[in-house]
C-alpha positions, 0 to 999 in steps of 0.5 A: 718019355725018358726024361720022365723016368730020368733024375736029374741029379744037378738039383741033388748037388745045388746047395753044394755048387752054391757053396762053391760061390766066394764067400760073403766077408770080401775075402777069398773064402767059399760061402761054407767058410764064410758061413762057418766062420760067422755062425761060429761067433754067433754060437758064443753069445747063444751058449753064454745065454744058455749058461745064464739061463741055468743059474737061473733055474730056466732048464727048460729054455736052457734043454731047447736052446742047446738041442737047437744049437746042437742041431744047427750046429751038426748041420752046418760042420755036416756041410762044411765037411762036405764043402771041404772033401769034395769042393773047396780047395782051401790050399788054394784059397790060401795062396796069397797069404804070407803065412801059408807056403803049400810046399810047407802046407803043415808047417808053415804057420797057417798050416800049424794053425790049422793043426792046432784049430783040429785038436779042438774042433774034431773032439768038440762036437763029439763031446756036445753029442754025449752031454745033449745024449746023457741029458735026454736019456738022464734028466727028467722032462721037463727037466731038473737037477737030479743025480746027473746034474754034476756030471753034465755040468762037468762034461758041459763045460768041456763041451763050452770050453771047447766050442769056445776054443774052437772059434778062437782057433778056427778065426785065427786059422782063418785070418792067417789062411784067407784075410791076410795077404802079401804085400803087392809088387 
């Protein structure tokens, strides 16, 4: 009878344990990094397409791709982070690169790499919730340009500017950490 009142919690924490299985690129990599990676990359034609489509005076498919992109994309670095904190050791995914030393994590050239992917990727998604943010609250619907358009361009290439340099950043963080390896013997 008490197993009708108990939880079980292993079911809570399967989508997180299945992150824990290697990654899907052949590397030595999580699942979540493997995933972060590629949908990184997959966003860029996406975005792109979203840009054309407001030449375009499309601004109502432009508004649904980025609040899909949004939302996908606030999941996915939600589950990376959680992967990051509480699953993955990346330091150890990244011992046999010839660019990463763990006695130097922060100053080897990975590590470096690392720092500079952060500079882009923390203020990156902060900057994509103010301009979706300020364009629901400020732009009609369906929408048009109005008196917020310049700002929200303004803003929106910033927020492209650095999701584009995040990839960048975060693929070569993670061709120096996870792809190259020293050489054997």
């Amino acid at each position: 009878m008490g197993s009708m009142h108990s939880l079980d919690t292993s079911a809570c924490f399967a989508p997180f344990l299945l992150a824990q299985s290697g990654g899907f690129l052949g590397f030595d990599t999580s699942l979540m990094l493997d995933v972060v990676f590629t949908a990184m990359f997959a966003v860029l034609p996406l975005l792109a397409l979203s840009i054309y489509l407001v030449k375009q005076k499309k601004y109502a498919q432009h508004k649904l791709i980025n609040l899909i992109l949004g939302v996908v994309l606030l999941v996915a670095v939600l589950a990376f982070e959680i992967d990051m904190r509480f699953f993955t050791d990346w330091e150890l995914l990244a011992k046999d690169s010839p660019y990463f030393d763990p006695q130097q994590k922060w100053t080897s050239i990975a590590g470096l790499a690392l720092i500079i992917h952060l500079c882009f990727a923390i203020p990156t998604p902060l900057l994509w919730i103010y301009v979706i943010v300020q364009a629901l609250r400020k732009f009609p619907s369906p929408p048009r340009p109005n008196d917020h358009s310049r700002p929200h361009s303004k803003f929106a290439w910033l927020a492209a500017g650095g999701m584009v340099m995040t990839a960048l950043t975060g693929g070569t963080f993670y061709y120096l950490a996870f792809v190259a390896t020293r050489a054997a013997g």
